[in-house]
ZAVO-657926 format. One record per residue (C-alpha): x, y, z. Coordinates in pm, whole numbers, plus 50000, padded with zeros to 5 digits. Example, Ala and Ser with C-alpha at 12.3 -4.5 7.8 and 13.67 -1.06 7.14 Angstrom:
# ZAVO-657926
512304955050780 513674989450714 
This chain:
# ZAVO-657926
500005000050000 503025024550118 504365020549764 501645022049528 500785059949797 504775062149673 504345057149321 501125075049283 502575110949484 503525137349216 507255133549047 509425162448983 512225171148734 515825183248736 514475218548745 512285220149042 513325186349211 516985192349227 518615223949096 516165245149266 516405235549641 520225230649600 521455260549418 518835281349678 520365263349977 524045271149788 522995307549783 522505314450170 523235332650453 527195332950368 526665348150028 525155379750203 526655382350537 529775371850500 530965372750133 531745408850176 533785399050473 535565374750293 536955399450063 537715426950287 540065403150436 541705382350134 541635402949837 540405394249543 542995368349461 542435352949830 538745351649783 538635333149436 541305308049531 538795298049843 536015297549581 537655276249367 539195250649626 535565245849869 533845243149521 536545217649383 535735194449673 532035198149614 531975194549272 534015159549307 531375146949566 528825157649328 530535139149051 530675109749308 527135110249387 526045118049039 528165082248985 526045064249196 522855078549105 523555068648729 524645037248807 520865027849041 518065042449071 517885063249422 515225057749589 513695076849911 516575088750142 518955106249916 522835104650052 521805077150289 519985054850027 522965054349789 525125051650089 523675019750257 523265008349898 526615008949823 528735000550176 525924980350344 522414989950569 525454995950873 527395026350728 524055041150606 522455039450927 525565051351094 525755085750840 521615083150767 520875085651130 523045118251180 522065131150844 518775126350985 519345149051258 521435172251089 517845179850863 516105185351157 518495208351317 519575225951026 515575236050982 515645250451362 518845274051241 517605286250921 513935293351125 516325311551382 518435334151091 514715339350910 513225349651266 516695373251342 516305391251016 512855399651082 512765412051403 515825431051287 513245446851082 510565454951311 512785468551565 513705491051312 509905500651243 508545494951598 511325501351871 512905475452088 510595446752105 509745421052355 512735392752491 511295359952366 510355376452024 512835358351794 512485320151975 508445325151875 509215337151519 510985306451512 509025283751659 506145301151426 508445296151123 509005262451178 504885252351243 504045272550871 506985255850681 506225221650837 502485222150753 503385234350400 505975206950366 503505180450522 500935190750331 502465189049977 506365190849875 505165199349522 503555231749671 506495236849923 508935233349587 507005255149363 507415284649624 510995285049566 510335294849270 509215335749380 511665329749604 515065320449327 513415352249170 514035375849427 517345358149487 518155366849108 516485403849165 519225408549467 522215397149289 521165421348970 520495447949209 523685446149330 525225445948981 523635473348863 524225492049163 527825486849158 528115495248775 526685533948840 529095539749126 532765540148907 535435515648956 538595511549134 541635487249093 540885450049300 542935451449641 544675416149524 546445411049879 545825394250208 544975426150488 542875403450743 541565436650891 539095420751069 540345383751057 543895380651258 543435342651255 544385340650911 544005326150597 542515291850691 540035308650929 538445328850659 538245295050437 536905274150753 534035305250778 532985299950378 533155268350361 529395262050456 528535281950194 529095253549910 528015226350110 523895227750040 524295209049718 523045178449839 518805189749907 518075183349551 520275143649678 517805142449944 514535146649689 515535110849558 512355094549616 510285120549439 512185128649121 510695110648781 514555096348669 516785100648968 519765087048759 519315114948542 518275143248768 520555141149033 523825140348829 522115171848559 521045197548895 523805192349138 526735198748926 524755223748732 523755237949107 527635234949207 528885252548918 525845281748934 527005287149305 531155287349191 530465312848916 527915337649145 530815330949451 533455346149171 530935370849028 530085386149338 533885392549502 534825406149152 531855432549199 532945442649502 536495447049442 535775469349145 532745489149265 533325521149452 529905520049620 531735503749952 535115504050019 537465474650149 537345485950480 533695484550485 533515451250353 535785436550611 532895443350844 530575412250879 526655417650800 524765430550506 525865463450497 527805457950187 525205444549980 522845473550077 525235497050044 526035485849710 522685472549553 520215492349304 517025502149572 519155494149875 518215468750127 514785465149945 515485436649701 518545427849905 516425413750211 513885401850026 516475376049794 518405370250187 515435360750357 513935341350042 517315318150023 517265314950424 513025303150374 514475284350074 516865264250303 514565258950565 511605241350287 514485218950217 515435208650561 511795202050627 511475184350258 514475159050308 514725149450646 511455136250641 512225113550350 515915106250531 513495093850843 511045076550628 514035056950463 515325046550778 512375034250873 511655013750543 515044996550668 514214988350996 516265010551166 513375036851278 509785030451400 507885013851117 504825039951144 507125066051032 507585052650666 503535058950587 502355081150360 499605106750336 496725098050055 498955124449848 502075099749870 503975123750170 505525114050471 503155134150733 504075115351011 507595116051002 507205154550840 505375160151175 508445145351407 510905162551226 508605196651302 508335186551656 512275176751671 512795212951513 510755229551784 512215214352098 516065222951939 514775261851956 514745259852370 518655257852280 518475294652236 521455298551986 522435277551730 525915289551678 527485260051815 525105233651695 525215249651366 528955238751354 528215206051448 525825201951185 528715214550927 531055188051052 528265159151031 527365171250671 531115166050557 531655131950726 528575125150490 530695139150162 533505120050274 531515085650302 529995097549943 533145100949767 534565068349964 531655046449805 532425061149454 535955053349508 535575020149645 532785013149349 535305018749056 538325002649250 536174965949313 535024969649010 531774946049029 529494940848682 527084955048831 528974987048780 528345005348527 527495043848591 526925068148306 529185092548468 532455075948526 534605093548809 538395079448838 538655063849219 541625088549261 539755116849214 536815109249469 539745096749730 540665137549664 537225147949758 537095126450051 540685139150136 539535173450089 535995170950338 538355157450596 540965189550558 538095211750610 536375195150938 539675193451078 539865235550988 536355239051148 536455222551453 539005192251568 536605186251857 533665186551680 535465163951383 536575137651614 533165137751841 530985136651520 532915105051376 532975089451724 529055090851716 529445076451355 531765046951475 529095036351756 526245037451505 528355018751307 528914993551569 525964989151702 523804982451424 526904955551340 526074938051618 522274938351542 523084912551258 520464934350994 518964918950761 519654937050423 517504929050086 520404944849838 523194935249738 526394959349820 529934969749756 531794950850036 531154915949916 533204929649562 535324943949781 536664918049951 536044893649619 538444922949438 541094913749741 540454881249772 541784872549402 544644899449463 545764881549772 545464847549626 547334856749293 550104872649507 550474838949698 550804820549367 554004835449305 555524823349585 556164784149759 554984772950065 557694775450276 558054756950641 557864789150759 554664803350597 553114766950678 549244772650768 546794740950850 544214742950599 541964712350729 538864697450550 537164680650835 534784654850729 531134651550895 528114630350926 526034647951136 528004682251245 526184684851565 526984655751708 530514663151589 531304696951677 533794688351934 536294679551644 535034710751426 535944728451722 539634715551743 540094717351359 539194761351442 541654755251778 544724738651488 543504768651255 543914799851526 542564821951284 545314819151017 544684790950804 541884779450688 538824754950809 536354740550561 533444713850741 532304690650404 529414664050454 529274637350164 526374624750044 526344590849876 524214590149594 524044603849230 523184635449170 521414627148806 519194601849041 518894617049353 517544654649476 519764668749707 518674702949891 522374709149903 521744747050017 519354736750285 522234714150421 524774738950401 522954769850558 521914743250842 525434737850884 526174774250931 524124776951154 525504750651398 528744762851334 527944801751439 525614788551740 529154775751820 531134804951733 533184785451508 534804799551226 534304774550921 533464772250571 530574748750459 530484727150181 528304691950063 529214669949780 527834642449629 529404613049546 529034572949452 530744566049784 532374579250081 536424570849974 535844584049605 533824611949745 536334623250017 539754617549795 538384641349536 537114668049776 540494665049928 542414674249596 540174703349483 539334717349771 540854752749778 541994775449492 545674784149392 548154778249699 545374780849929 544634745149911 543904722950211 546614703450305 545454684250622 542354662650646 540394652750976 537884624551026 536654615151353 536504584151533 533814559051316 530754546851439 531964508751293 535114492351181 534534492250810 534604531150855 537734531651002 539374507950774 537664535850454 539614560150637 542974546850627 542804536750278 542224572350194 544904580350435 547344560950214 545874577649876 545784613150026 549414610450127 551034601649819 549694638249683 551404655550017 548164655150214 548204650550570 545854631750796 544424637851141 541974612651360 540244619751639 538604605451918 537284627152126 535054633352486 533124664952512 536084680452429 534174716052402 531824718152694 534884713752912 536234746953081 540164756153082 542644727953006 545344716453191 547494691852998 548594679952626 550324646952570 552754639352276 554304608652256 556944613352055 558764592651794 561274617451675 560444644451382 560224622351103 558024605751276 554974625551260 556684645751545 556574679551344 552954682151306 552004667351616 554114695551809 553214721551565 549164711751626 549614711852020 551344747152020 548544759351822 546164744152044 547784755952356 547564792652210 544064792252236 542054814652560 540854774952722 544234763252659 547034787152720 547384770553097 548184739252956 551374721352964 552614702852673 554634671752778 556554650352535 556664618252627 558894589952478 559434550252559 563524536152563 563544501352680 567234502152803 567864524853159 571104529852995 568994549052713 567054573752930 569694600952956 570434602952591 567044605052491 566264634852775 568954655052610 567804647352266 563914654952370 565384692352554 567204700352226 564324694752057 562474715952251 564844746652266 565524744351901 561724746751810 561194772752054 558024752852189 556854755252546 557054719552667 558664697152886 559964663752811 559764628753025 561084597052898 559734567653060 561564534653054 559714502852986 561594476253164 558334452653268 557414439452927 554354461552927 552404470752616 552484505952442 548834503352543 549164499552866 552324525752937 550224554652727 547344547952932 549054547153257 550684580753193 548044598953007 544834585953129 545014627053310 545714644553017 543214667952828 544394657052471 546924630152378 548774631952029 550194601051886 551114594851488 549524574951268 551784548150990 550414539250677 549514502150679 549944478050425 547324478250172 544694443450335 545654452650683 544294485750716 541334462650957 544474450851178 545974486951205 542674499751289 542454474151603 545594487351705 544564523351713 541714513551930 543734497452169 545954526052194 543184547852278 541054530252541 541354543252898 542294582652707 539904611452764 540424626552361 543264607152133 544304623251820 545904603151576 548224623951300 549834619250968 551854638350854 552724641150419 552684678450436 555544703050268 557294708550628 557734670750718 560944667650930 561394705050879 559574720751212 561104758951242 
């Protein structure tokens, strides 16, 4: 219903929708109180050099936006539609929620200069008038331009049309006022007669002159072709603003009506001074762009607060629309928001504020259009193509100036940004669109990968990437969970289930399987990817995975089954032992006892049979394990069997040189078997404690693999969890 109210409200072009309420908002406040100013201070030469830098930074975030827009078709919300669009629903909501407020505040201060400049008026007519006379002007302002703006933005944007008339009628006043008067030679050097601060100070006072190109942005949602109407009025309203900003210095400096010292004084007086009828046409084209700015505030952040709450991330009541398609309600809140800001009694500060938010906004534009052209997805193909460098300049530029206006303010406005940011992370939303950061990381992804293809897997840049092989992954999560432990965040951990069956005869819901996966996994807070195959039968299945899982040198290069639920399993598994290692896969087995509901670890056993003999990886596995948060506590003890007392020194001194020349944290015990007990029954009396034992795994003789597998059993009973490891990877006998 909301959308056919949406698609049946009235549309508006370039003209009206976009150039209008931009170039208006352009033309404000600074162009007649402080323009003057500006050149009493700088010069001529001063003055245009500010023009031309604050309008090259706008004019590269318009050609940013205008990217965007020509590339998808903005819908309601403006700068935080093509924002969230582009880096996600989180970085919209953390610069839509601000921009929000920055619309409703930004109506209180233009209500506040309107209300000023009238009671300037009166006071002037009347005599002093009562204390609380400009708050209700504003508070009066802001009720008419709300109910006009709630009513009907088509009748709210076709009274800027008197009012870029008597805009026009001021700036030709002043021309022709300035052309009877004579000339004079253009003072083209620096005097800061009224500005001591300097050069930088005058700039940080313009700057919010050029930034009000963005309210035609925020019409988005009511524009007939957004894609071509945004990109057509704000550039054409950025370059109408550049050329009156140069126009009007250059009148000054020339004119004789006012001289420099004059203009150095902040105010009006210069224009009034200077312009055909004096302050008649002057005030009227002021006040007209200051009304003109405050229509806008109350026509966009309505539609900022509407789109926010079509995303979830405002009340859902504030996205309906009035039988003429406009947001009343949220209108209506933004009115109310407006009112209760005019108890703050000056706006000065706030209206800084605002400035700073506004720019973190232009920065976050010109990042997207950056980022856009730099991943490089298909889906990107804007009319208007912008080279990345050149929005990185704009964004580089935004951040200059809030730095200039206010350091506080800067670092305060993107700390509210950042906890936005981070907060909505956490709220896991649910977006329906797709967005930049998935090409993003795709676009490093491939970079990464092909930059790893150039180089060989050392020893030293050895990572376990382990395929762990499930039935049901619930019931084995314990051994998911020590595959993530092995991993420690650096290599990389893919669970695969394989179904036997043929996929030409069988249906498969292969994506129901996998998503149910993920979701066991992150109930877990385990850290793995999620893959199901199909295959004939479990050894063909698992020996292919095994040699195409992975992509360039990021292969897998461990496998890990658990322990079988029969003895034919086991036997499958060390027949594809033997396969996997002739291709330089290793192998890992576990058996394990609710190895992840346990609480912080004590102890890790290795018995030890020298580094060639699966040594390396065994050690290498229990110092990653041991550098996890359960099981930095624990102590890893390598244990190894002599049968000779006479043996027992020599193989302490050979275990502590191992040790020290690994740099491992472990101890070493050798025990000597001198009874004519069984490996069985010495592991078991030593590590029956221990939180995890280790022991290597040998590659049986093709037939036996059913004799082998008794033997591993036997080795394990009486253990709390037993991990069994092969080692055929690239660093065998090579631990650094």
């Amino acid at each position: 219903m909301t959308d056919l109210k949406q698609d049946a409200s009235p549309k508006f072009g370039t003209f009206l929708g976009v150039y209008t309420p931009s170039v208006l908002t352009i033309l404000g406040l600074i162009l007649y109180l402080r323009l003057g100013w500006v050149v009493g201070n700088l010069g001529l030469t001063g003055t245009i050099f500010i023009v031309l830098i604050a309008s090259s930074i706008t004019f590269i975030t318009g050609l940013s936006a205008s990217a965007i827009a020509t590339n998808i078709k903005v819908g309601v919300g403006g700068e935080y539609y093509m924002i969230s669009h582009s880096l996600g629903l989180e970085f919209g909501g953390a610069i839509g929620i601000p921009l929000y407020l920055c619309r409703a505040l930004s109506l209180t201060f233009y209500s506040f200069g309107l209300a000023e400049g009238f009671a300037l008026m009166f006071s002037s007519l009347m005599g002093p008038l009562p204390p609380h006379t400009v708050p209700i002007l504003t508070a009066g302002i802001i009720v008419v331009v709300t109910a006009l703006s709630g009513k009907s933005a088509s009748l709210a944007l076709k009274l800027q049309i008197p009012i870029m008339i008597a805009v026009v009628l001021s700036i030709a006043a002043l021309v022709i006022g300035a052309l009877s008067t004579g000339f004079r030679s253009p003072e083209t050097v620096s005097t800061f007669r009224t500005a001591p601060q300097g050069f930088w100070y005058v700039f940080a006072i313009f700057f919010p002159a050029v930034t009000g190109f963005t309210a035609g942005i925020g019409m988005s949602g009511d524009l007939k072709d957004s894609s071509k109407s945004i990109p057509r009025g704000t550039l054409l309203a950025v370059l109408t603003g550049a050329v009156i900003y140069v126009a009007v210095p250059i009148v000054f400096s020339v004119t004789n009506a006012v001289s420099f010292v004059n203009l150095a004084q902040p105010g009006v007086e210069a224009w009034t001074s200077t312009a055909l009828l004096g302050s008649v046409l002057v005030f009227a084209g002021m006040w007209g762009a200051i009304l003109s700015s405050a229509f806008g505030s109350a026509l966009t952040g309505p539609r900022v607060l509407q789109a926010l709450s079509k995303d979830g991330l405002a009340p859902r009541f504030l996205s309906k629309l009035s039988k003429n398609g406009q947001p009343t309600i949220a209108t209506w809140i933004t009115g109310l928001l407006a009112l209760s800001a005019v108890l703050l009694g000056s706006l000065n500060a706030v209206a800084q504020f605002v400035t700073i938010l506004f720019l973190t906004l232009y920065v976050i534009i010109n990042f997207s259009a950056a980022i856009e052209k730099l991943v490089r997805d298909p889906s990107y193909r804007p009319t208007i193509n912008v080279p990345w460098y050149v929005s990185i300049l704009g964004s580089l530029g935004a951040i200059f100036v809030m730095l200039l206006l206010n350091p506080l303010a800067c670092f305060v406005a993107i700390a509210i940004e950042t906890i936005i940011y981070i907060t909505l992370r956490r709220r896991s939303l649910e977006k329906r669109w797709g967005d930049v950061r998935a090409g993003f990381w795709f676009a490093i992804t491939r970079h990464a990968l092909i930059k790893l293809e150039g180089h060989s897997i050392d020893p030293r840049n050895w990572r376990p990437n382990i395929t762990v092989f499930t039935e049901e992954i619930e019931e084995e999560i314990d051994m998911v969970y020590l595959a993530s432990c092995f991993n420690q965040r650096r290599g990389v951990v893919s669970a695969c289930q394989i179904l036997e069956g043929q996929i030409s005869k069988n249906y498969y819901d292969i994506d129901k399987i996998e998503n149910h996966m993920r979701e066991v996994l992150e109930a877990h807070s385990i850290q793995a990817f999620c893959e199901v195959n199909v295959a004939p039968e479990f050894v063909l299945g698992a020996i292919d995975v095994t040699q195409n899982n992975g992509v360039g040198n990021l292969r897998s290069n461990t496998v890990m089954f658990g322990w079988p639920n029969d003895d034919v399993k086991l036997d499958l598994m060390l027949m594809i032992m033997r396969t996997i290692s002739k291709i330089g896969k290793s192998t890992i087995i576990t058996k394990l006892k609710d190895l992840k509901s346990k609480g912080f670890y004590s102890q890790i056993d290795i018995w030890w049979g020298g580094m060639e003999n699966n040594g390396d990886l065994m050690l290498l596995l229990a110092h990653l394990l041991s550098m996890n948060p359960k099981w930095r506590e624990a102590k890893i003890v390598l244990r190894s069997i002599v049968y000779d007392p006479a043996q027992k020194a020599e193989t302490e001194a050979s275990l502590a040189e191992t040790i020290s020349s690994v740099r491992i944290k472990a101890v070493g015990e050798v025990i000597v078997n001198d009874s004519g007990a069984s490996i069985s029954e010495v592991i078991c009396r030593h590590s029956r404690e221990a939180d995890i034992t280790f022991m290597g795994l040998m590659i049986p003789e093709s037939g036996r693999e059913h004799e082998y597998g008794k033997k591993l059993l036997e080795l394990s009973e009486g253990l709390q969890s037993v991990v069994f490891v092969r080692n055929a990877s690239e660093f065998s006998g090579k631990l650094l």
